[in-house]
PLY file of the C-alpha trace (Angstrom):
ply
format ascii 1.0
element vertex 406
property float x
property float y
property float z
element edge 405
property int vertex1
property int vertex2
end_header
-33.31 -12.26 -3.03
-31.68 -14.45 -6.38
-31.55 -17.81 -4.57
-28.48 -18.44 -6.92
-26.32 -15.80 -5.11
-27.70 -17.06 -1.71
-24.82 -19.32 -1.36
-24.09 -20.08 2.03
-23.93 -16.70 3.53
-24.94 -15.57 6.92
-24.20 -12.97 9.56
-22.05 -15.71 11.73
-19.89 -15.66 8.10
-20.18 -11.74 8.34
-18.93 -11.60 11.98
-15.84 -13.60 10.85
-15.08 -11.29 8.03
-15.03 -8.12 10.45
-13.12 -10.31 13.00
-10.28 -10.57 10.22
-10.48 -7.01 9.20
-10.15 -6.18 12.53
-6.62 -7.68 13.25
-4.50 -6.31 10.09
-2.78 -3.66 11.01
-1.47 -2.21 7.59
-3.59 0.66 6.23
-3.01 -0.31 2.16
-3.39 -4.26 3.48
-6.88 -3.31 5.15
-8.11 -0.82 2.44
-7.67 -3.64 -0.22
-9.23 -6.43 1.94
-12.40 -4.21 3.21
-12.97 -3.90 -0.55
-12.09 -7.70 -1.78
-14.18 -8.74 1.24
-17.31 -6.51 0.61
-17.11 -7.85 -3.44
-16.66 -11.65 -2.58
-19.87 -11.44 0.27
-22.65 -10.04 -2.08
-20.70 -11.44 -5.26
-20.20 -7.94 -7.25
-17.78 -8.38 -10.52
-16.47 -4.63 -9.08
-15.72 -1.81 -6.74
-14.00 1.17 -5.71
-12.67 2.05 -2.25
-12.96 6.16 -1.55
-11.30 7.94 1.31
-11.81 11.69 1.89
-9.59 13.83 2.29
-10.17 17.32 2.71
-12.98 18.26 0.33
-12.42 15.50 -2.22
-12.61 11.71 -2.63
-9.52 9.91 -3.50
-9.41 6.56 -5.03
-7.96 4.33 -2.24
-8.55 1.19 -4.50
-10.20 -0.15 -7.20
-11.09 -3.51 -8.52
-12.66 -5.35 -11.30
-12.49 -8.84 -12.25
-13.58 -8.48 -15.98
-11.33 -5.73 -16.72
-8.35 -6.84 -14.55
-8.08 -10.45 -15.09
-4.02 -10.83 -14.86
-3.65 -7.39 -14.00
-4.49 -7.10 -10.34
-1.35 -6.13 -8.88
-0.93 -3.37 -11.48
-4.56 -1.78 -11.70
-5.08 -1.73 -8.12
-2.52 1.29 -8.04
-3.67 2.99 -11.63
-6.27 4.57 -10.71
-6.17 5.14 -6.75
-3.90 8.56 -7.54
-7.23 10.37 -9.03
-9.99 12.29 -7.25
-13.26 13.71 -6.88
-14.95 16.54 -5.30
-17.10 15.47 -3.14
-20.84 16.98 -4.00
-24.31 15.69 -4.61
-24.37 15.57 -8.56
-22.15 11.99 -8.70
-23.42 8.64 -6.46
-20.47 8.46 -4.13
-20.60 12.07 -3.89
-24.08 12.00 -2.70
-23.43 9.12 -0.41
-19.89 10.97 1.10
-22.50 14.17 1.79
-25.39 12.39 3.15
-24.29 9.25 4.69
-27.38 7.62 2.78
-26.36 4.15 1.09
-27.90 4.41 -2.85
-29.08 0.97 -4.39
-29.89 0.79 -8.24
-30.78 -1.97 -10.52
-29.59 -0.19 -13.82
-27.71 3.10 -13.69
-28.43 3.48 -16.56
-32.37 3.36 -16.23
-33.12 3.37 -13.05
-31.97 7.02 -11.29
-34.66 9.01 -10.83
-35.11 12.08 -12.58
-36.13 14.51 -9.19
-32.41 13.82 -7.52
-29.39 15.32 -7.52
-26.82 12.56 -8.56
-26.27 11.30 -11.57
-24.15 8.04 -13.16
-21.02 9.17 -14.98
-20.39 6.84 -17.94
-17.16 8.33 -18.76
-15.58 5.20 -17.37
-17.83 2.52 -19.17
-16.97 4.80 -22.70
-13.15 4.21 -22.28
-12.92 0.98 -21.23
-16.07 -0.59 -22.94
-17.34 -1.89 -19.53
-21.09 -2.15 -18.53
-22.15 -1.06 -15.41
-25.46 -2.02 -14.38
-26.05 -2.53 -10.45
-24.47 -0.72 -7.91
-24.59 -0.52 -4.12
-23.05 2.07 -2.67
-22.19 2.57 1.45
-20.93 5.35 3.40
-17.92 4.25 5.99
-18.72 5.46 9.11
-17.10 5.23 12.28
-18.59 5.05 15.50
-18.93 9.00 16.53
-20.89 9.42 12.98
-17.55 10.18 11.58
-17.51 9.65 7.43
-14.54 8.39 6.23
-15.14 7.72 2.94
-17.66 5.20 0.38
-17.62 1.54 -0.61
-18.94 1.16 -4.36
-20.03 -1.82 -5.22
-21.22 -2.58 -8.81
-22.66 -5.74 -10.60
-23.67 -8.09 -8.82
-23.77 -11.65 -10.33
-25.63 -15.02 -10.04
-23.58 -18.36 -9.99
-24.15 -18.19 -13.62
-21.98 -15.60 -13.86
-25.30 -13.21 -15.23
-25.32 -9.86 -13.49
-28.61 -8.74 -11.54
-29.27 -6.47 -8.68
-27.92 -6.17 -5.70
-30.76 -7.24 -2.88
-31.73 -5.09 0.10
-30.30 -8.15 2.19
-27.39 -7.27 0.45
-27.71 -3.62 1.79
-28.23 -4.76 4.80
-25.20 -7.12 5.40
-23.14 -4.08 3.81
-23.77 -1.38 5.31
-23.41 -2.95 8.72
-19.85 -4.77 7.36
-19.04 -0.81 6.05
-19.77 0.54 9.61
-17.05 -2.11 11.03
-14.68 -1.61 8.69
-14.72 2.30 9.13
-13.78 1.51 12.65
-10.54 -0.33 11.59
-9.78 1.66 8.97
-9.91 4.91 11.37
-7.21 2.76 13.54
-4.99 1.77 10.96
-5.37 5.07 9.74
-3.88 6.81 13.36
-1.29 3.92 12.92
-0.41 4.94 9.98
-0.23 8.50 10.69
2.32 8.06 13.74
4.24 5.91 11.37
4.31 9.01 8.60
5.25 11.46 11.47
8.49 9.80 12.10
9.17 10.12 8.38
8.55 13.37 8.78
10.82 14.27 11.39
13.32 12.91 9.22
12.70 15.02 6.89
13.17 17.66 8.81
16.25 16.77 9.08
16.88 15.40 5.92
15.17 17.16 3.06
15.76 14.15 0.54
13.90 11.85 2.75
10.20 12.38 1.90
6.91 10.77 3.07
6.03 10.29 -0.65
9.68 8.63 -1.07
8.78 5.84 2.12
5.32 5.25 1.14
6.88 4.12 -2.76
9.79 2.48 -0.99
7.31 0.38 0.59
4.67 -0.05 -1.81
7.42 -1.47 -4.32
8.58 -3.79 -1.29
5.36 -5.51 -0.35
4.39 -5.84 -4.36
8.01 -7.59 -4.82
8.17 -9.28 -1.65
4.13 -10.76 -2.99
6.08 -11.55 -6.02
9.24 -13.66 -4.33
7.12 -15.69 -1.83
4.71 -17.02 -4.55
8.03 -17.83 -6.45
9.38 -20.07 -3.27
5.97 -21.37 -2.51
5.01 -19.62 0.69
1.66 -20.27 2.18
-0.67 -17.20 1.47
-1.40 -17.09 5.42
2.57 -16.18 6.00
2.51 -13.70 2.64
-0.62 -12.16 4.00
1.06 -11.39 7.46
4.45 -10.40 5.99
3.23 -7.80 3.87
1.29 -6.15 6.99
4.53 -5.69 8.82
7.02 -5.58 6.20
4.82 -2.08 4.55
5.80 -0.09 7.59
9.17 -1.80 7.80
9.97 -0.37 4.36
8.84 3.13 5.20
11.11 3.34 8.47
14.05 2.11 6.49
15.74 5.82 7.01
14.09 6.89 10.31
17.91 6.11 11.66
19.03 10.04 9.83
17.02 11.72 12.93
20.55 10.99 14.74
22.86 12.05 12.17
23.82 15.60 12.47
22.44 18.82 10.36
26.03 19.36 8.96
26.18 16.20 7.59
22.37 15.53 6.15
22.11 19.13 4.75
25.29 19.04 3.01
24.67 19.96 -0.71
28.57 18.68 -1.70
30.06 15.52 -1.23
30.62 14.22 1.99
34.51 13.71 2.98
35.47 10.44 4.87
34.65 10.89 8.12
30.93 12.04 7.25
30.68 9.24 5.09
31.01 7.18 8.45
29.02 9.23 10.34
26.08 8.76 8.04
26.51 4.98 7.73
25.68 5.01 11.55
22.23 6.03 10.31
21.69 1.76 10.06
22.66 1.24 13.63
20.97 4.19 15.00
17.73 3.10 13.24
17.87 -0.61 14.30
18.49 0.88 17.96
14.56 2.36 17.97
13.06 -0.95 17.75
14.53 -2.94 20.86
10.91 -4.71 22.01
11.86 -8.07 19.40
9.04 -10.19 21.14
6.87 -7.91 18.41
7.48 -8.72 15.03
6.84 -5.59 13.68
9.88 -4.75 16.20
11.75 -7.12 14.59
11.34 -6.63 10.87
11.87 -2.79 11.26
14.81 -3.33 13.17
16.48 -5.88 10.50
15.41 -3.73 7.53
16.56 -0.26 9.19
19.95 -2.31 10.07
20.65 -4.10 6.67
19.08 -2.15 3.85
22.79 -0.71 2.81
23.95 -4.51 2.67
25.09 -5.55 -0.88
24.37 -9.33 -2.18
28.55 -9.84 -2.66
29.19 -8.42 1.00
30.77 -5.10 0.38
27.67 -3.09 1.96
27.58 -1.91 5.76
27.61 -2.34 8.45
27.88 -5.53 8.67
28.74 -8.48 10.86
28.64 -6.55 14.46
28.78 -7.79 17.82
26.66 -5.69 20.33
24.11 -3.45 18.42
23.60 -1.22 21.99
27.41 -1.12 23.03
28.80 2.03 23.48
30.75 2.23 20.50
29.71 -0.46 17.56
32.37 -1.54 14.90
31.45 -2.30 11.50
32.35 -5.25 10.41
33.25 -7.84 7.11
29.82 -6.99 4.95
26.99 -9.78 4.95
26.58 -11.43 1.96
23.75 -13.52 -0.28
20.93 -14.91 1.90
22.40 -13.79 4.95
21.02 -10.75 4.33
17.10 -11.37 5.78
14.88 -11.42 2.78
13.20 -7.73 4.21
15.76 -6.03 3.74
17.62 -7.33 0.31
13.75 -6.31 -1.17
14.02 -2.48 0.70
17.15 -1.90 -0.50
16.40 -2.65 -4.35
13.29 -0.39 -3.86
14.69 2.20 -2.10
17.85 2.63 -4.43
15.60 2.36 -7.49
13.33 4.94 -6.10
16.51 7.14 -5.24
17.79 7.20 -8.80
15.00 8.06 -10.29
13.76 10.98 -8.00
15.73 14.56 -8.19
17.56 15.83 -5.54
19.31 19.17 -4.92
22.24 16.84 -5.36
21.31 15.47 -8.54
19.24 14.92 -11.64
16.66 12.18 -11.57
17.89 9.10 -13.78
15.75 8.70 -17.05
13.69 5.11 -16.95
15.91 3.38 -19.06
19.17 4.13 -17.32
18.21 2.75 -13.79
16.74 -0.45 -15.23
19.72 -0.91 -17.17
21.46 -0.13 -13.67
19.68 -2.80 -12.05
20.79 -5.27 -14.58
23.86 -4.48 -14.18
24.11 -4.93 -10.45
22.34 -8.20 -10.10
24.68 -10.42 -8.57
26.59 -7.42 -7.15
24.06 -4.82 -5.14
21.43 -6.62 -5.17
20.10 -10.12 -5.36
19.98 -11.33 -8.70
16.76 -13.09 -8.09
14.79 -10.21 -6.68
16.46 -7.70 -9.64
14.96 -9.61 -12.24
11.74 -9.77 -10.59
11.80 -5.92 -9.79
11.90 -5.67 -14.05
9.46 -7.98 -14.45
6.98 -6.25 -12.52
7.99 -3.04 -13.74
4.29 -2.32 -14.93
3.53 -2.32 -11.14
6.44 -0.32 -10.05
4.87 2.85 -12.58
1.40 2.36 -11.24
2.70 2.97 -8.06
5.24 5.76 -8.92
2.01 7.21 -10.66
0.09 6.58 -7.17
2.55 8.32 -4.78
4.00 10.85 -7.40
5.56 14.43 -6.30
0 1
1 2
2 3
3 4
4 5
5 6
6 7
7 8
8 9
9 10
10 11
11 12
12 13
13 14
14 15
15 16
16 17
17 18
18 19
19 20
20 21
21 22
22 23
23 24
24 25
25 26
26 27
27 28
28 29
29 30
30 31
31 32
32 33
33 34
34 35
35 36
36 37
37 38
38 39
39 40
40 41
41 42
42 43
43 44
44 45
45 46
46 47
47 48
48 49
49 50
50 51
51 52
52 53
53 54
54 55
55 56
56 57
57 58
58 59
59 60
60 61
61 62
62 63
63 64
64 65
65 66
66 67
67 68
68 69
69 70
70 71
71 72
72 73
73 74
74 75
75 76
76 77
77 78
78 79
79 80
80 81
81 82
82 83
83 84
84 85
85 86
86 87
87 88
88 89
89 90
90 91
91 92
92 93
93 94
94 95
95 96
96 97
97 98
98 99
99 100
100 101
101 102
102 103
103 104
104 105
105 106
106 107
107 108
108 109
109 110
110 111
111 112
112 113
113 114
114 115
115 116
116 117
117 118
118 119
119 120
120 121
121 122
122 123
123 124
124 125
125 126
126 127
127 128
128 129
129 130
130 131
131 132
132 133
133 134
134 135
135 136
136 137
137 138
138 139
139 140
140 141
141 142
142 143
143 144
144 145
145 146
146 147
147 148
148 149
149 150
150 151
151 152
152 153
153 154
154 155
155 156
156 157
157 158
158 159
159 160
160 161
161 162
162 163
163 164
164 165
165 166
166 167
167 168
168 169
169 170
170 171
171 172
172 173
173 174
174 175
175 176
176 177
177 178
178 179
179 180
180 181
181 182
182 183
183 184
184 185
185 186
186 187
187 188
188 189
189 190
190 191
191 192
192 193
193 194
194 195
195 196
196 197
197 198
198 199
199 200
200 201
201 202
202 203
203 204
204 205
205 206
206 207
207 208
208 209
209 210
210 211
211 212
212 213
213 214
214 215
215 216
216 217
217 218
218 219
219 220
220 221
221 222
222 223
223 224
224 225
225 226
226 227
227 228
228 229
229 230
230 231
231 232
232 233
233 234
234 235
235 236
236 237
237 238
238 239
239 240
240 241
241 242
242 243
243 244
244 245
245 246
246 247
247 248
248 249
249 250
250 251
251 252
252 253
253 254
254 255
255 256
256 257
257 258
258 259
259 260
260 261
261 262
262 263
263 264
264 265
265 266
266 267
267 268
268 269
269 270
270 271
271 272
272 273
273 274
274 275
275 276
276 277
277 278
278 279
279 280
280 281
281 282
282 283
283 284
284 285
285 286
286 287
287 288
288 289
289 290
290 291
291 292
292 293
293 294
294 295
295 296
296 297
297 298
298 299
299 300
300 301
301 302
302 303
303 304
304 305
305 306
306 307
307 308
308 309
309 310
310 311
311 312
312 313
313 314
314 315
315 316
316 317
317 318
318 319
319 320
320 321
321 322
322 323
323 324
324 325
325 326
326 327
327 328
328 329
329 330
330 331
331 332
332 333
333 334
334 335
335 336
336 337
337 338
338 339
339 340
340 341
341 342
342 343
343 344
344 345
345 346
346 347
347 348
348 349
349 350
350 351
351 352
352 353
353 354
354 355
355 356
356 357
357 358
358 359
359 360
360 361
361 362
362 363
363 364
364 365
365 366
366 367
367 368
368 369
369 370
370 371
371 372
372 373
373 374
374 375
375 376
376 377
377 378
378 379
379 380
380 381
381 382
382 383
383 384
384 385
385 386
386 387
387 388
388 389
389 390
390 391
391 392
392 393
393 394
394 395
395 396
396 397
397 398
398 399
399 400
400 401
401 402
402 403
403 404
404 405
């Protein structure tokens, strides 16, 4: 092995690493460490995170540190919406069929003419990258279960010169891979039980979509990343946030499972008294998530409750007493920072993601139109600091819109 990517690596440093993986909960949090993780151990410049699903191999998440310097929060999503089929003529193809882990010094000279797989250069044409080493790892769970592949590629010294990946390196890897399958295959059934609630929603609702809670939240943990940094919170708290406040964001709606068919499948505008009746959606929602000693309790119960709150106080419902009495009251609107943080973020997503999706109610809003809305409410619906941060990022919120698209 290069003793100048030796470093100080071990397997009592590798045992640490899975112990971490093994506590986030979040499936997109975990996804984007395993791969971040796997890169920073055996020092590769870049990677790609595959999950299967059905007969093809999505991109879950890719990174590269000479291509995305700057960009991070952006790429990571531009990409991850494309797929493969999974067969034996490309390398994680081979490796999603077999379950074999492939190491190569140079793709580019050193794949065997008697096998099946081939490099695809397509990528280094358009972007003028060089890919030269790559390791690349089946995940596999525990009952021989493949789940997807972890691509590694260039490895480099402490020079910053790339050279191969070692078998050491395979090693560590594919023993780290076998791990991380195991969490990912939890926070995957997480995830899924999560996406089911949605989807009763939507059976109830058919404007509430799993596609329309998985952008709600992916908009809310990249602005939420984007606030804390701004108000200098510690990376240990934004790393923990963002693993709760994900599935927060999704749940926002899960309250309309109470609200009645009349009322949610109405195609014309609702009269007065429906208008109320939906608005209970907020207290109905908060109501599911009573066990606050959990903070996932908690920050699903605050966003589901306060997510129709406006920055000048004219939102609902408001200041109530008793969220479990028999019959709540609305009260005067909260205003500014009493609105918890979670939930002024969800509701700029979640309206932004409204306008510009169609509904049988409506056309979706051109681009333009809702940012310009957005400016225009700062100070008003939403908070003024988050809405300009919302535009700045706006580079993001497309990726994403891109990822999770109809």
């Amino acid at each position: 092995m290069d003793s100048n990517r030796q470093g100080d690596r071990n397997v009592h440093q590798l045992l640490g690493t899975i112990e971490d993986i093994y506590h986030i909960r979040d499936l997109d949090t975990l996804l984007e460490r395993v791969l971040s993780e796997a890169r920073r151990f055996v020092h590769a410049d870049a990677g790609t995170l595959y999950l299967i699903v059905g007969r093809d191999l999505y991109f879950s998440y890719v990174q590269n540190d000479t291509l995305f310097k700057g960009e991070t929060a952006r790429d990571k999503y531009t990409r991850s919406s494309q797929k493969m089929a999974i067969n034996k003529t490309s390398l994680a193809g081979y490796v999603a069929m077999t379950g074999e882990s492939l190491l190569i010094d140079d793709v580019y000279k050193d794949i065997r003419s008697d096998v099946s797989y081939a490099f695809n250069p397509a990528y280094d044409q358009e972007t003028a990258y060089r890919t030269r080493s790559i390791l690349v790892v089946p995940l596999i769970t525990r009952d021989d279960t493949i789940l997807g592949v972890l691509q590694l590629i260039n490895a480099k010294n402490t020079g910053g010169r790339v050279v191969p990946f070692s078998m050491q390196d395979r090693l560590y890897i594919n023993q780290f891979a076998s791990n991380a399958a195991n969490a990912i295959e939890k926070a995957k059934l997480s995830r899924e039980m999560v996406l089911r609630m949605v989807e009763l929603t939507e059976l109830r609702d058919p404007y509430e979509t799993s596609r329309h809670a998985k952008r709600v939240g992916a908009y809310s943990v990249e602005l939420y990343e984007r606030w804390a940094l701004q108000h200098g919170i510690a990376s240990s708290e934004i790393k923990e946030t963002r693993d709760i406040l994900r599935t927060a964001a999704i749940l926002h709606d899960v309250g309309k499972v109470a609200i009645s068919d009349v009322i949610l499948k109405k195609t014309g505008d609702l009269d007065e008294e429906e208008q109320v009746q939906m608005k209970y959606h907020t207290i109905y929602g908060a109501r599911l998530f009573r066990y606050t000693k959990s903070p996932w309790d908690r920050m699903a119960s605050e966003v589901a409750l306060n997510h129709h709150e406006r920055w000048d106080g004219r939102g609902y419902p408001g200041e109530i007493g008793d969220l479990f009495a028999p019959a709540v009251h609305f009260g005067p609107g909260k205003k500014g920072e009493k609105i918890p943080i979670s939930a002024r973020i969800v509701a700029l997503a979640d309206v932004y993601d409204s306008l510009v999706s169609k509904r049988a109610y409506k056309h979706s809003w051109k681009e333009e139109k809702t940012l310009k809305y957005i400016r225009s409410e700062a100070g008003k619906q939403f908070d003024p600091e988050l809405a300009r941060l919302f535009i700045k990022m706006y580079d993001v919120i497309k990726a994403i819109k891109q990822k999770y698209a109809y």
